[in-house]
Backbone and ligand atoms as CSV (ligand in chain L), in Angstrom:
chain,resi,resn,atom,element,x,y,z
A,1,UNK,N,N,30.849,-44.325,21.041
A,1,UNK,CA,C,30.736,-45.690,21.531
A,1,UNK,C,C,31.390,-46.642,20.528
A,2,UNK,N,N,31.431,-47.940,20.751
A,2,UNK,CA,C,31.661,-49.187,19.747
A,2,UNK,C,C,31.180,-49.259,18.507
A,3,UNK,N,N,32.049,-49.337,17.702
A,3,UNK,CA,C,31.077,-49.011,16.182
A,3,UNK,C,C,30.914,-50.935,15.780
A,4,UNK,N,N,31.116,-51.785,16.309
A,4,UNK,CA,C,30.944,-53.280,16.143
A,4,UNK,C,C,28.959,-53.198,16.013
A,5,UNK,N,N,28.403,-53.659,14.946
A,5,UNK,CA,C,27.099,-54.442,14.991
A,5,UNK,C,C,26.915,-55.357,16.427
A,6,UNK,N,N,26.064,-54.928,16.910
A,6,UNK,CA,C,25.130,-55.946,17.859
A,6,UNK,C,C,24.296,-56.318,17.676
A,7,UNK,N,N,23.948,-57.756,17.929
A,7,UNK,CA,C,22.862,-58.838,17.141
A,7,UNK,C,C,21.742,-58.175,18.143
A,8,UNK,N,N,21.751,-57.854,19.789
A,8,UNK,CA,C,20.182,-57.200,20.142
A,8,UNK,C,C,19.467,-56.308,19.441
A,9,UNK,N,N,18.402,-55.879,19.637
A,9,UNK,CA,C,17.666,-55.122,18.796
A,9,UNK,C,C,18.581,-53.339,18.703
A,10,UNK,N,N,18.466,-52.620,18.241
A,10,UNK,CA,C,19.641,-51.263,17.949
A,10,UNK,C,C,19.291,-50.391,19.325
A,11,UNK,N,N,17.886,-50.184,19.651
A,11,UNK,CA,C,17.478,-49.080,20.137
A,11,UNK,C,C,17.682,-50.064,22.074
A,12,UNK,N,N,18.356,-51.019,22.329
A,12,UNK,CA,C,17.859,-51.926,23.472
A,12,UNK,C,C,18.418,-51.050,24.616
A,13,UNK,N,N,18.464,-50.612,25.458
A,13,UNK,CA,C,19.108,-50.059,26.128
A,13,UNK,C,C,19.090,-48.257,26.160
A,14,UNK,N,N,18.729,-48.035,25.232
A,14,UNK,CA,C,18.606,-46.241,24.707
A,14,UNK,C,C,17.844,-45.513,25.685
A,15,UNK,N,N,17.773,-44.342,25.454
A,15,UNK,CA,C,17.449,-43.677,26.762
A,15,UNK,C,C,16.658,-42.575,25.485
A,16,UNK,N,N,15.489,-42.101,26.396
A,16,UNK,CA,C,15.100,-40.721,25.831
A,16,UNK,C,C,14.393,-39.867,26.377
A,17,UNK,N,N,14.529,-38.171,26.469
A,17,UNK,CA,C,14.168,-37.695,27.614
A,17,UNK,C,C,12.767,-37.216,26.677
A,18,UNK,N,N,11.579,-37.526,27.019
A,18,UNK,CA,C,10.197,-36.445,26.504
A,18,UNK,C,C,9.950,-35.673,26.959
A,19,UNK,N,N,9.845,-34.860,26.398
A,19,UNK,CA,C,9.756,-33.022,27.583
A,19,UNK,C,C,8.525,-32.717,26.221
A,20,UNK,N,N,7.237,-32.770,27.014
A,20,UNK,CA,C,5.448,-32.351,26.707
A,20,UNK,C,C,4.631,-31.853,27.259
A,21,UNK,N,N,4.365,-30.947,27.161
A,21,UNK,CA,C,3.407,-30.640,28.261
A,21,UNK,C,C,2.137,-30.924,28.253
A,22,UNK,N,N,1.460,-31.423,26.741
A,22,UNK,CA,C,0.019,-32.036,26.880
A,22,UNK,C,C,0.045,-33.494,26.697
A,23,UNK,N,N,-0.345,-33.758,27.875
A,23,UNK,CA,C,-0.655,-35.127,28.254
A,23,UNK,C,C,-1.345,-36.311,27.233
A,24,UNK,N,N,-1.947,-35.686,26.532
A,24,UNK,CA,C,-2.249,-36.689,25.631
A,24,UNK,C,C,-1.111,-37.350,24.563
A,25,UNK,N,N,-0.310,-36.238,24.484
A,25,UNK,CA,C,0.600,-36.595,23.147
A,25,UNK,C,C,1.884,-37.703,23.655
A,26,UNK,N,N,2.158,-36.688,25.354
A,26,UNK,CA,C,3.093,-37.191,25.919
A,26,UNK,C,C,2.663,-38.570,26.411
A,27,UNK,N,N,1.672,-38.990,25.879
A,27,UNK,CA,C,1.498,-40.454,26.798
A,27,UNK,C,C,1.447,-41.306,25.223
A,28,UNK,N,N,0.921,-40.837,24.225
A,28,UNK,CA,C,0.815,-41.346,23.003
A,28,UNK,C,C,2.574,-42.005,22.500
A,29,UNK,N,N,3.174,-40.806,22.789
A,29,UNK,CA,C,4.647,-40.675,22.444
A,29,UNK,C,C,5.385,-42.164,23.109
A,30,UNK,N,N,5.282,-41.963,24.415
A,30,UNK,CA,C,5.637,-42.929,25.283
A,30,UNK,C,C,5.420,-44.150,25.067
A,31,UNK,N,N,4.237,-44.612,25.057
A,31,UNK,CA,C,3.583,-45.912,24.566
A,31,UNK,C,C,3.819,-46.165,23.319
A,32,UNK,N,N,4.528,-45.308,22.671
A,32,UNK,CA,C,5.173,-45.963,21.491
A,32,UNK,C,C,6.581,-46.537,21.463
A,33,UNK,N,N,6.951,-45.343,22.057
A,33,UNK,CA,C,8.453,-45.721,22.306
A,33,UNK,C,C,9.204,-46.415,23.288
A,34,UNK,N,N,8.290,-46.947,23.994
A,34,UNK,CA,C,8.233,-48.094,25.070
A,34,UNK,C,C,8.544,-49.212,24.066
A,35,UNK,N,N,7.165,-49.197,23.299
A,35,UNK,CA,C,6.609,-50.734,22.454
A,35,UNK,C,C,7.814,-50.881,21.588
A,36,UNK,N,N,9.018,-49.655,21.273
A,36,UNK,CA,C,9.964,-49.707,20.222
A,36,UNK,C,C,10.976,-50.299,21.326
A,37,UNK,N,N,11.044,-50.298,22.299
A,37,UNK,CA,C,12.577,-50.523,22.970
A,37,UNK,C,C,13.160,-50.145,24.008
A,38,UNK,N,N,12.626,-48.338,23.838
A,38,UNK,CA,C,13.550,-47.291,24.463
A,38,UNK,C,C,12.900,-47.074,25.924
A,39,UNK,N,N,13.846,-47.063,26.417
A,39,UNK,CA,C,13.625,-46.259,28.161
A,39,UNK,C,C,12.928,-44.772,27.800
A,40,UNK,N,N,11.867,-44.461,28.244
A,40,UNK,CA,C,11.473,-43.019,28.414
A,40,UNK,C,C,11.269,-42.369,29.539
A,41,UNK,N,N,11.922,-41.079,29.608
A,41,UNK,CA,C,11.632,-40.421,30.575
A,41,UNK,C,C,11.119,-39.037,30.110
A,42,UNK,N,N,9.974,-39.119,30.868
A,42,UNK,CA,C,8.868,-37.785,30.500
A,42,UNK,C,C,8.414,-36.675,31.432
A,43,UNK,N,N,8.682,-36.136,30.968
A,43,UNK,CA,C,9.294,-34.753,31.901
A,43,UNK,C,C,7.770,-33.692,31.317
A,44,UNK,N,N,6.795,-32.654,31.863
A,44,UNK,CA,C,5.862,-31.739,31.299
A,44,UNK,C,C,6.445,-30.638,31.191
A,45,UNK,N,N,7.437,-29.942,31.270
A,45,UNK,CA,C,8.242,-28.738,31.138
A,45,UNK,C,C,9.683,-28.817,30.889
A,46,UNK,N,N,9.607,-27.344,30.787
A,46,UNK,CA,C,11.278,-27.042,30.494
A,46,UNK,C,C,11.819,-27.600,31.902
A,47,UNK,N,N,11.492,-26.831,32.819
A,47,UNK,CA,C,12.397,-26.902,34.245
A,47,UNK,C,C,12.525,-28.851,34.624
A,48,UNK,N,N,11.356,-29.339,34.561
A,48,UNK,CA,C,11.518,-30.507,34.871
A,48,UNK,C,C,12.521,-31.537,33.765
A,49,UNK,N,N,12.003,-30.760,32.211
A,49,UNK,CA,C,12.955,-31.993,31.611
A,49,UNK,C,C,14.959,-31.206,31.640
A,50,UNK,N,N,14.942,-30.249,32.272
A,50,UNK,CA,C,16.317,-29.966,32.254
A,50,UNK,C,C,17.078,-30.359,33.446
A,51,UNK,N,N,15.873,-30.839,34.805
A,51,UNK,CA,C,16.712,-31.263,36.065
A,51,UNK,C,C,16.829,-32.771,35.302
A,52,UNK,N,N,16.300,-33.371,34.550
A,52,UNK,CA,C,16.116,-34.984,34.541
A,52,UNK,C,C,16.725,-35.282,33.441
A,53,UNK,N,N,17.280,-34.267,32.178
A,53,UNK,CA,C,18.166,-34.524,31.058
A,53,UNK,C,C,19.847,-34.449,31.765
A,54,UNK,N,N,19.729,-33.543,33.182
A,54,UNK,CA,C,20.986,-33.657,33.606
A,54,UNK,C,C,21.452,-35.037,34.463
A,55,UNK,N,N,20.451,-35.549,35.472
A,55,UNK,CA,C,20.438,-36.483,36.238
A,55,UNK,C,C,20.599,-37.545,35.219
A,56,UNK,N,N,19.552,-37.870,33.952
A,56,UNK,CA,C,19.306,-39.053,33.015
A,56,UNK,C,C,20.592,-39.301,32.225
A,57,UNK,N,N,20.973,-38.211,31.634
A,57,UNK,CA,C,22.085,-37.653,30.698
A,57,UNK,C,C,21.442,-38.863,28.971
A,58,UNK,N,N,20.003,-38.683,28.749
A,58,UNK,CA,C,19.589,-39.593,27.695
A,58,UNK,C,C,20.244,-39.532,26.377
A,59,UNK,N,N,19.971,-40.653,25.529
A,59,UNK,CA,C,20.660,-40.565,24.300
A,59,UNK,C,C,20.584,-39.398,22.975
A,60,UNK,N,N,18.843,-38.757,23.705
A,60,UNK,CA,C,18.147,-38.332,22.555
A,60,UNK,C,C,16.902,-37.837,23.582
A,61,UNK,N,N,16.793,-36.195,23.332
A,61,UNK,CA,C,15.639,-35.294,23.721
A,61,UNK,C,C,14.988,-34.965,22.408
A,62,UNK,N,N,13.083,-35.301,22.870
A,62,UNK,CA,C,12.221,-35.358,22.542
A,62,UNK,C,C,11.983,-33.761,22.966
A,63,UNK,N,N,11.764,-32.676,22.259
A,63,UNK,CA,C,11.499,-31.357,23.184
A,63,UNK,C,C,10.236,-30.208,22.682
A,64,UNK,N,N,9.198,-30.632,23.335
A,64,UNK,CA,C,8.454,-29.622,22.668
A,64,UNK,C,C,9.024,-27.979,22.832
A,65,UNK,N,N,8.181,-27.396,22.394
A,65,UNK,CA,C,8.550,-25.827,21.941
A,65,UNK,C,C,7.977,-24.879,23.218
A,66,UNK,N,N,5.918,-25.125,22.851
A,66,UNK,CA,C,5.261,-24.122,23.682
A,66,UNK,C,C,5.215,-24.800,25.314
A,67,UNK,N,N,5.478,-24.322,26.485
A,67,UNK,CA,C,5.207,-25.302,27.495
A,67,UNK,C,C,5.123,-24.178,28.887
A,68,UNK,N,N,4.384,-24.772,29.882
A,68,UNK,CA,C,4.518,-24.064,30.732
A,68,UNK,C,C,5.534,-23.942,31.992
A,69,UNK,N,N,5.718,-23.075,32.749
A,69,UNK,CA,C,7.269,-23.338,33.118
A,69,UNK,C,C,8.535,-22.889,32.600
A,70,UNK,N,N,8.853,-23.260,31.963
A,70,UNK,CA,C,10.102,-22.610,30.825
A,70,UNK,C,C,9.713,-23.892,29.590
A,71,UNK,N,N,9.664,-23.120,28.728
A,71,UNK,CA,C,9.492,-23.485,27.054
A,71,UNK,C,C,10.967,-24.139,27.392
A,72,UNK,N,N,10.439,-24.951,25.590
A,72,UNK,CA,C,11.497,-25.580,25.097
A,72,UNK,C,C,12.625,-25.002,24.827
A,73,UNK,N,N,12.416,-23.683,24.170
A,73,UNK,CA,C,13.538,-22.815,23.283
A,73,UNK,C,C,14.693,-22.712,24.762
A,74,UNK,N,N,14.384,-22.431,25.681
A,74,UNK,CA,C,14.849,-21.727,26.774
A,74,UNK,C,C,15.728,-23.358,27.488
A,75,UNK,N,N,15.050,-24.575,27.492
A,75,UNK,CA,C,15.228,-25.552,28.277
A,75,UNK,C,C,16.568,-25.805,27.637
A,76,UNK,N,N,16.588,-25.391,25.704
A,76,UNK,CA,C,18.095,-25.616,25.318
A,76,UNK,C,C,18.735,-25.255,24.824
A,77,UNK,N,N,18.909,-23.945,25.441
A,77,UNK,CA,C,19.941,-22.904,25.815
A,77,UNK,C,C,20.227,-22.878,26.764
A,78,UNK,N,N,19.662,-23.229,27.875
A,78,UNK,CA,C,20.440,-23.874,28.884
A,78,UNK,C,C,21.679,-25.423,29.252
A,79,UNK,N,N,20.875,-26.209,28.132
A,79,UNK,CA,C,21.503,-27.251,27.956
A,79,UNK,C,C,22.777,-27.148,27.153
A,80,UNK,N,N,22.812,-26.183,26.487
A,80,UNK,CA,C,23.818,-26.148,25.584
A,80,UNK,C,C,25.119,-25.382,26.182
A,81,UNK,N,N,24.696,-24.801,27.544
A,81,UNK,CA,C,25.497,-23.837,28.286
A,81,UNK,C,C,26.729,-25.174,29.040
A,82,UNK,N,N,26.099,-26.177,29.037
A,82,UNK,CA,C,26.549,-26.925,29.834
A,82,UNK,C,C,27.302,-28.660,29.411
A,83,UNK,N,N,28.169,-28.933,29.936
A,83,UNK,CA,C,28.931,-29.787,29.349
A,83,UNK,C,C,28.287,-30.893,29.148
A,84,UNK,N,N,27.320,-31.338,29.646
A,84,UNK,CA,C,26.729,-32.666,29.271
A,84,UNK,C,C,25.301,-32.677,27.892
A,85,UNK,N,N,25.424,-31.433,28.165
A,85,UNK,CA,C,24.037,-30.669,27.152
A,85,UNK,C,C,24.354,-30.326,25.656
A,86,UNK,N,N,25.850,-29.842,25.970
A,86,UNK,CA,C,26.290,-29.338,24.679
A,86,UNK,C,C,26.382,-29.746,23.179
A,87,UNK,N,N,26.443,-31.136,23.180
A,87,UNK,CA,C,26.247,-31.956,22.433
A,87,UNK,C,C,25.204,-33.167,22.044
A,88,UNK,N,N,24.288,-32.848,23.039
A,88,UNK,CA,C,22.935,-33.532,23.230
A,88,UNK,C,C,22.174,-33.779,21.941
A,89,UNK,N,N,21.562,-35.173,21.569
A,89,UNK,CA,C,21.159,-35.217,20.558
A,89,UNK,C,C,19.656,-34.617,21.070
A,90,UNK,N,N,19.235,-33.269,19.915
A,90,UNK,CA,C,17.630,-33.398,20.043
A,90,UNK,C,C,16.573,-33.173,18.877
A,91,UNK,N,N,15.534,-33.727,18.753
A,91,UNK,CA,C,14.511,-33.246,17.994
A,91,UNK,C,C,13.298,-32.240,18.764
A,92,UNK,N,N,13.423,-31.275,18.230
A,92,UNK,CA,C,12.272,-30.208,18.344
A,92,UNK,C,C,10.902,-31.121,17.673
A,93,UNK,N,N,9.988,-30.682,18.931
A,93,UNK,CA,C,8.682,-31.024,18.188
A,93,UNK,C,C,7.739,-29.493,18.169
A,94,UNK,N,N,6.927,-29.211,17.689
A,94,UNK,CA,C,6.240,-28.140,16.976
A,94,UNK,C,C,5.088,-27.982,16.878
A,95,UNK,N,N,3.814,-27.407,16.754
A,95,UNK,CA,C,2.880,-27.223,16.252
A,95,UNK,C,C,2.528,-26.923,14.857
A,96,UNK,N,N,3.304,-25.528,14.411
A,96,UNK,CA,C,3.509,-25.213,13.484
A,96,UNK,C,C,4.707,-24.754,13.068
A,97,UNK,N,N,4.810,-24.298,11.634
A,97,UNK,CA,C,6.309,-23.933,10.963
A,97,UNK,C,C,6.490,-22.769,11.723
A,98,UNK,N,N,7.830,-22.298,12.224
A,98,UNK,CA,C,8.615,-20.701,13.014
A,98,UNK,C,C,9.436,-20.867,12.432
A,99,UNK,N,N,9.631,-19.876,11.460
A,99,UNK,CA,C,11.308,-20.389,10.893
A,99,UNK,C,C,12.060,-19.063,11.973
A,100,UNK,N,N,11.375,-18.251,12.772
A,100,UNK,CA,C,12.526,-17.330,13.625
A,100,UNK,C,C,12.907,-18.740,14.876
A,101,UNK,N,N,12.167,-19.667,15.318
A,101,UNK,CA,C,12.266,-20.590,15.912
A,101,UNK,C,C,13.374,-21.317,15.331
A,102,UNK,N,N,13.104,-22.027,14.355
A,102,UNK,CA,C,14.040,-23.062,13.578
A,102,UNK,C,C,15.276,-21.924,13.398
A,103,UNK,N,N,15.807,-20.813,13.219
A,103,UNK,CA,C,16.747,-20.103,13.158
A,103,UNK,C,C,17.412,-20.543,14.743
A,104,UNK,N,N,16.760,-20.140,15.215
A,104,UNK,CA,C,17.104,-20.007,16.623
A,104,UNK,C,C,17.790,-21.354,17.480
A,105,UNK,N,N,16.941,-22.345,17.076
A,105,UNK,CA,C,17.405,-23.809,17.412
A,105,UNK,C,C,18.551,-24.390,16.875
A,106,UNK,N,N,18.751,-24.056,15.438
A,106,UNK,CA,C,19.790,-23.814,14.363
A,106,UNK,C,C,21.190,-23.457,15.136
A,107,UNK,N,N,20.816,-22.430,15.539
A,107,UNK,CA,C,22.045,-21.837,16.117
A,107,UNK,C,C,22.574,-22.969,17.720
A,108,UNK,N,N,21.836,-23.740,17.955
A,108,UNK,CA,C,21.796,-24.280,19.420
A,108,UNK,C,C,22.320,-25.782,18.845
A,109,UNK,N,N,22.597,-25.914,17.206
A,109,UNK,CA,C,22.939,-26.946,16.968
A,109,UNK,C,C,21.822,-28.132,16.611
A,110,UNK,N,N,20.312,-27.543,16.596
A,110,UNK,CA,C,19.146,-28.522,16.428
A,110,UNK,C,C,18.171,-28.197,15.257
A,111,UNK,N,N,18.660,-29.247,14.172
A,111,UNK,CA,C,18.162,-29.047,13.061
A,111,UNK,C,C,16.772,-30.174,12.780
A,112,UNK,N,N,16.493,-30.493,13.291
A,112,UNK,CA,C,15.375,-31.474,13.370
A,112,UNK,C,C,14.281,-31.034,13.844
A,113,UNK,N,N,13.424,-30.825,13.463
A,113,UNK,CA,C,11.813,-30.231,13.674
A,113,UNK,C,C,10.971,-31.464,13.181
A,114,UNK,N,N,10.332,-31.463,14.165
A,114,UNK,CA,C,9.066,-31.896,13.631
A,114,UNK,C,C,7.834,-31.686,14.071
A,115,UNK,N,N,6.443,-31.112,12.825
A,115,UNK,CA,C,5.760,-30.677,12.940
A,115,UNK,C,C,4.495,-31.153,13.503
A,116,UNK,N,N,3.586,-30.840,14.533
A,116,UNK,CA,C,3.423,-32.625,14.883
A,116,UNK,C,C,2.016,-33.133,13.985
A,117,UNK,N,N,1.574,-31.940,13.298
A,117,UNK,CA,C,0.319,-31.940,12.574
A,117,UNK,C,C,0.607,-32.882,11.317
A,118,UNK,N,N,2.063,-33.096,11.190
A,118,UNK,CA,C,2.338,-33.773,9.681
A,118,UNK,C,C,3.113,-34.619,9.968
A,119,UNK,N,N,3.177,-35.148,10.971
A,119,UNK,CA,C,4.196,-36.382,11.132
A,119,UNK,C,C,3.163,-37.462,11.576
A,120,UNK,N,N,3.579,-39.174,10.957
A,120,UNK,CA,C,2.592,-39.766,11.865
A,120,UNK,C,C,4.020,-40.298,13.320
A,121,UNK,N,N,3.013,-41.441,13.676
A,121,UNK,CA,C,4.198,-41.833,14.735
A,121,UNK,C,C,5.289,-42.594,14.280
A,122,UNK,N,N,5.273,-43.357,12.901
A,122,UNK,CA,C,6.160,-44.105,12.272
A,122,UNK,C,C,7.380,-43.442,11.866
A,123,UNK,N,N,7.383,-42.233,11.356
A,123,UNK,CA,C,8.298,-41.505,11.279
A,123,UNK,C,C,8.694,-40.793,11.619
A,124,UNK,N,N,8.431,-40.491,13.001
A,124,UNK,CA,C,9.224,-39.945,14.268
A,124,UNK,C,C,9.764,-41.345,14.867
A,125,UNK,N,N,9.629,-42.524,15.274
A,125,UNK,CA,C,9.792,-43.252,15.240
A,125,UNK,C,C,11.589,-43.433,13.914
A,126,UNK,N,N,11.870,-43.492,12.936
A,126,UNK,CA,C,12.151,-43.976,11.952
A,126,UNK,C,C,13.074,-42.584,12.577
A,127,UNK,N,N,12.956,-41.362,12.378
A,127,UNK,CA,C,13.820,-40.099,12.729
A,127,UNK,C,C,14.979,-40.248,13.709
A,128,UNK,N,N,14.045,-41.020,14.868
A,128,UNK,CA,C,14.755,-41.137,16.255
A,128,UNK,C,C,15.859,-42.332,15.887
A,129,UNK,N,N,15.732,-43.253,15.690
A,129,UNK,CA,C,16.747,-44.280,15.050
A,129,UNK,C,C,17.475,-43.696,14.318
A,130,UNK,N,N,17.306,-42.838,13.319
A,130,UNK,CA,C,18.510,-42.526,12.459
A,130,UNK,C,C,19.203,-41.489,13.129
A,131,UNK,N,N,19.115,-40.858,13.864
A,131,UNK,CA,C,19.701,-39.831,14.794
A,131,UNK,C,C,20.579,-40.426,15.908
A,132,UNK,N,N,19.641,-41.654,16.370
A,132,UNK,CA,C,20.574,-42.472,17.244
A,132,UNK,C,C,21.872,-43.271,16.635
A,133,UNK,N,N,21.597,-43.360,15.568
A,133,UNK,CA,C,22.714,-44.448,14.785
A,133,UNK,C,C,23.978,-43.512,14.532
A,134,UNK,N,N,23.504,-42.114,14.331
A,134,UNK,CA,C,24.596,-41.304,13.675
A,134,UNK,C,C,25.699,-40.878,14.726
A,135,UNK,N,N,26.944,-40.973,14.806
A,135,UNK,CA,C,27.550,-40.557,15.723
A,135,UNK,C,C,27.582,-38.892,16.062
A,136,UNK,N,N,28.113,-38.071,16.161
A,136,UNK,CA,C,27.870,-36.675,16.553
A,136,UNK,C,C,27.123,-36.852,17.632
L,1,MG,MG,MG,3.222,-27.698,24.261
């Protein structure tokens, strides 16, 4: 896009797909990232957030791991098969550390984990902005 500064707020207009499958987090998530700016679209599975990351085409996937339906791991390797996916910005969210997981995502081009037991919301928050700012 335009690398010119815009005086609106950074995130005004941004798009982001949440793919959660427990409702509590996924509504926690949302209501934050509403209150920050961003358009959210929240998807409870793999299958649903991969018909709506294609239709949405968002700036930035939110993607949990364990889910019912098709998991995360699976939702992007599919995405990555595909031209609008391939380059998709995303953060993995987690329960706990997998480093055969984080290998695996690695390879799919997604180095961003976050664990959700050790993150608060400020810096997932703070993550998502700097990911958005970066071109790639
Ligand atoms: Mg889950």
């Amino acid at each position: 896009m335009e690398s010119s500064k815009k005086t609106t707020s950074p995130v005004a207009g941004q798009t982001i797909l949440l793919v959660e499958d427990e409702i509590s987090v996924r509504n926690v998530l949302q209501t934050r990232l509403t209150k920050e700016g961003f358009t959210v679209f929240p998807a409870g599975n793999g299958r649903e957030g991969l018909a709506l990351a294609e239709a949405k085409k968002p700036d930035l996937v939110l993607l949990d791991i364990v889910m019912p339906e098709m998991d995360g791991m699976t939702m992007l390797r599919q995405m990555r098969q595909t031209d609008w996916g391939k380059n998709m910005k995303v953060v993995m969210l987690t329960n706990l550390a997998d480093a055969d997981r984080a290998a695996e995502a690695g390879r799919e081009g997604v180095y961003d984990f976050l664990i959700k037991s050790n993150w608060q919301l400020w810096q997932l928050v703070a993550l998502i902005k700097k990911k958005l700012q970066n071109k790639a």
